[in-house]
GUDO-113144 format. One line per 3 residues: their letters; for each residue x, y, z of N, C-alpha, C. Coordinates in nm, 4 decimals. Layout:
BEGIN
A) X:Y:Z:X:Y:Z:X:Y:Z  ...
***
This chain:
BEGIN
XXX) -2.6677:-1.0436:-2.0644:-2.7090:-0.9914:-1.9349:-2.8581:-0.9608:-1.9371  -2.9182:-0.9863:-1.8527:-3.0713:-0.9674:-1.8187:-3.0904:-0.7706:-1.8310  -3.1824:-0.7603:-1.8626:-3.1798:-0.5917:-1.8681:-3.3019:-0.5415:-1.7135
XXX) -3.2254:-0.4198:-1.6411:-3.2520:-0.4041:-1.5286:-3.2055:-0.4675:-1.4125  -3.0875:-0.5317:-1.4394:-3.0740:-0.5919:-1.3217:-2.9450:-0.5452:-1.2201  -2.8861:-0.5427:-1.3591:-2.7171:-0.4685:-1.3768:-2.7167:-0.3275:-1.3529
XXX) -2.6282:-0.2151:-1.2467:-2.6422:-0.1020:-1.2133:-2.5695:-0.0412:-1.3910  -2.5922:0.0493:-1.3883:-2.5300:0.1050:-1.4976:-2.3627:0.1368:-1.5101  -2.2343:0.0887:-1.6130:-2.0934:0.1065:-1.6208:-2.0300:0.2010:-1.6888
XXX) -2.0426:0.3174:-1.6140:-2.0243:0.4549:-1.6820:-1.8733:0.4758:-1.6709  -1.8440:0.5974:-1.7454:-1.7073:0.6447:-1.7308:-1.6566:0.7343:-1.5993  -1.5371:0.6759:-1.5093:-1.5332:0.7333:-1.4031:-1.3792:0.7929:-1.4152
XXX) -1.4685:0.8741:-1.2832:-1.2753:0.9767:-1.2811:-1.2579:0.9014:-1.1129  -1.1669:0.8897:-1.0870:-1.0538:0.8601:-0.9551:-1.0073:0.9459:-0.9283  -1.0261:1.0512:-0.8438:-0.9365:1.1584:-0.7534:-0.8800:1.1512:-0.6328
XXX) -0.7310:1.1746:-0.6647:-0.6620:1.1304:-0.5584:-0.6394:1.2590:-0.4503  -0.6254:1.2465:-0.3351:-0.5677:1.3579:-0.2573:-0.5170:1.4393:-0.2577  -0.3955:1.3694:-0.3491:-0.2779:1.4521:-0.3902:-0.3120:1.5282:-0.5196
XXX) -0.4619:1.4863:-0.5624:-0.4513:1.5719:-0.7007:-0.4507:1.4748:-0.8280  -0.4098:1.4114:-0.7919:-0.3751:1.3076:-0.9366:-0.5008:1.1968:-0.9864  -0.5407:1.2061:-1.1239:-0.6404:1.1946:-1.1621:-0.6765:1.0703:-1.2515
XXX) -0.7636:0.9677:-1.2300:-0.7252:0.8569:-1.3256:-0.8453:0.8824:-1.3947  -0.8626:0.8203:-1.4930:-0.9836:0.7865:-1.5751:-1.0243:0.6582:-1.6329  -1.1090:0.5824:-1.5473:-1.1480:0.3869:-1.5628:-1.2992:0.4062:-1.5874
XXX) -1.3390:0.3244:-1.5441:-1.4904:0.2598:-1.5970:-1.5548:0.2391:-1.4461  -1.6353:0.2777:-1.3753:-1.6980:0.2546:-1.2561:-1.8722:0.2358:-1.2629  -1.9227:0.1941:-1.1789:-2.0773:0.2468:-1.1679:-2.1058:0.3161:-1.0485
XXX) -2.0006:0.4265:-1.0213:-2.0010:0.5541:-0.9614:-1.9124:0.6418:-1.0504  -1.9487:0.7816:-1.0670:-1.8838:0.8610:-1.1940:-1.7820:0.9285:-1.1213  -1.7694:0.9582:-0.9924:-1.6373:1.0179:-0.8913:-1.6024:0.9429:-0.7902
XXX) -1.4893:0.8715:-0.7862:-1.4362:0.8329:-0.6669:-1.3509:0.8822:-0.6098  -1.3452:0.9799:-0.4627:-1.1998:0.9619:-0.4173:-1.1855:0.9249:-0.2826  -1.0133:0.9166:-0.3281:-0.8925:0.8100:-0.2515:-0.7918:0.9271:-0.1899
XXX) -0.7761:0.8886:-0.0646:-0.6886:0.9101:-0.0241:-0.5182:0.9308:-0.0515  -0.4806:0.7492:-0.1167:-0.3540:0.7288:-0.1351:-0.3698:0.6633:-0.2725  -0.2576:0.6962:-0.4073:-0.2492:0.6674:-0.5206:-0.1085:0.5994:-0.5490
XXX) -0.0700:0.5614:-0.6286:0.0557:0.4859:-0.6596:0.1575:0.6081:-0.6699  0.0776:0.7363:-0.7167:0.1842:0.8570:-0.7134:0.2331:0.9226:-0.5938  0.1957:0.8671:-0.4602:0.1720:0.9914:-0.3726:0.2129:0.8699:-0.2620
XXX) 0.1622:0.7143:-0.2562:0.1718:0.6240:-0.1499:0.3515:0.6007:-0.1678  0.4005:0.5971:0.0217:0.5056:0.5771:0.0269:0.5794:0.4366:0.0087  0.5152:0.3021:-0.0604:0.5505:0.1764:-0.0941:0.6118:0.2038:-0.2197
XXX) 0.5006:0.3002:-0.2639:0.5862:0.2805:-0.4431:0.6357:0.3920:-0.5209  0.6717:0.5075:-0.4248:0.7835:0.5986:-0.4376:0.8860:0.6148:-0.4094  0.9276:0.4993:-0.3423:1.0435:0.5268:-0.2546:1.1008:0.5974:-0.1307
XXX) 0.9974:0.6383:-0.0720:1.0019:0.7242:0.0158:0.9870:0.6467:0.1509  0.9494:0.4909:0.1775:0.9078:0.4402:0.2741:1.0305:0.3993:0.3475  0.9800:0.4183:0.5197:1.0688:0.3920:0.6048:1.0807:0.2161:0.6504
XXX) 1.2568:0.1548:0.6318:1.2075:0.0283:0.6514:1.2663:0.0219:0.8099  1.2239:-0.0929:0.8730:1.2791:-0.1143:1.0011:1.3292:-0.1872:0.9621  1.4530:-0.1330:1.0461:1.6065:-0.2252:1.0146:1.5817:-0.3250:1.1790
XXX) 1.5777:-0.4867:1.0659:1.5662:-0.5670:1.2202:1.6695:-0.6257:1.2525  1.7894:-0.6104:1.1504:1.9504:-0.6831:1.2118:1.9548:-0.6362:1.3287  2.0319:-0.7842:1.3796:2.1029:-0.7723:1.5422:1.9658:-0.8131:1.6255
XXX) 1.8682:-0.8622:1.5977:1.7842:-0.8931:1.7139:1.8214:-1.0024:1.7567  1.8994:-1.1181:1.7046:1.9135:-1.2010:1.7632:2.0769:-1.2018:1.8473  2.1615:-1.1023:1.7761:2.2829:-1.0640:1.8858:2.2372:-1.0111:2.0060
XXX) 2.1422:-0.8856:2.0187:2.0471:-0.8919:2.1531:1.9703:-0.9331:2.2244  1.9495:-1.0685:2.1782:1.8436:-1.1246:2.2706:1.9783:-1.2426:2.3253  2.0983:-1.3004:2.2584:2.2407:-1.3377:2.3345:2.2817:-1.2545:2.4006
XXX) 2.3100:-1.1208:2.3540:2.3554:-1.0408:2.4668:2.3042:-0.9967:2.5630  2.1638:-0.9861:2.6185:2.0871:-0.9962:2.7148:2.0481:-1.1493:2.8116  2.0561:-1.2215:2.7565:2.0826:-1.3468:2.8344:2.1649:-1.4100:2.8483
XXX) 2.2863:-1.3720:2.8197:2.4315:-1.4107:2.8104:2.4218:-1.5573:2.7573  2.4059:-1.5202:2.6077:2.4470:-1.6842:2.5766:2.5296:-1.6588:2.4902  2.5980:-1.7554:2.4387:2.7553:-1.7537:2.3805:2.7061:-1.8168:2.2148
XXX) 2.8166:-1.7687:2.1346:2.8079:-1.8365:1.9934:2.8320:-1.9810:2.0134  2.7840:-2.0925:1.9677:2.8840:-2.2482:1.9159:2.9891:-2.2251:1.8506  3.1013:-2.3100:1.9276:3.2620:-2.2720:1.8451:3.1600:-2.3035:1.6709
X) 3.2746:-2.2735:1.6204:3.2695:-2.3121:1.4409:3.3632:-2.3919:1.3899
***
């Protein structure tokens, strides 16, 4: 690497909202975040899914169309 060109790759802390604290490599020494893998509702389990069964029984039952025998 050329010298001076490159910002400097110090040791950084990640602070999350919730408190929770990482420790990586940045060329900023504090970052914080809002949402963390501990606290975001994708990867706790906590997330709400929309249930989309039956959209297509309601969009037949609103235009009255019928099943094909089987």
């Amino acid at each position: 690497m050329k010298p001076d060109v490159h910002p400097n790759y110090v040791p950084a802390k990640i602070i999350c909202a919730c408190g929770h604290v990482i420790e990586t490599r940045s060329t900023k020494k504090e970052i914080h975040v809002e949402l963390c893998a501990n606290c975001h509702p994708f990867y706790t389990g906590k997330q709400k899914l929309v249930d989309s069964a039956g959209r297509v029984e309601r969009f037949q039952r609103k235009y009255g169309l019928k099943k094909e025998a089987e």
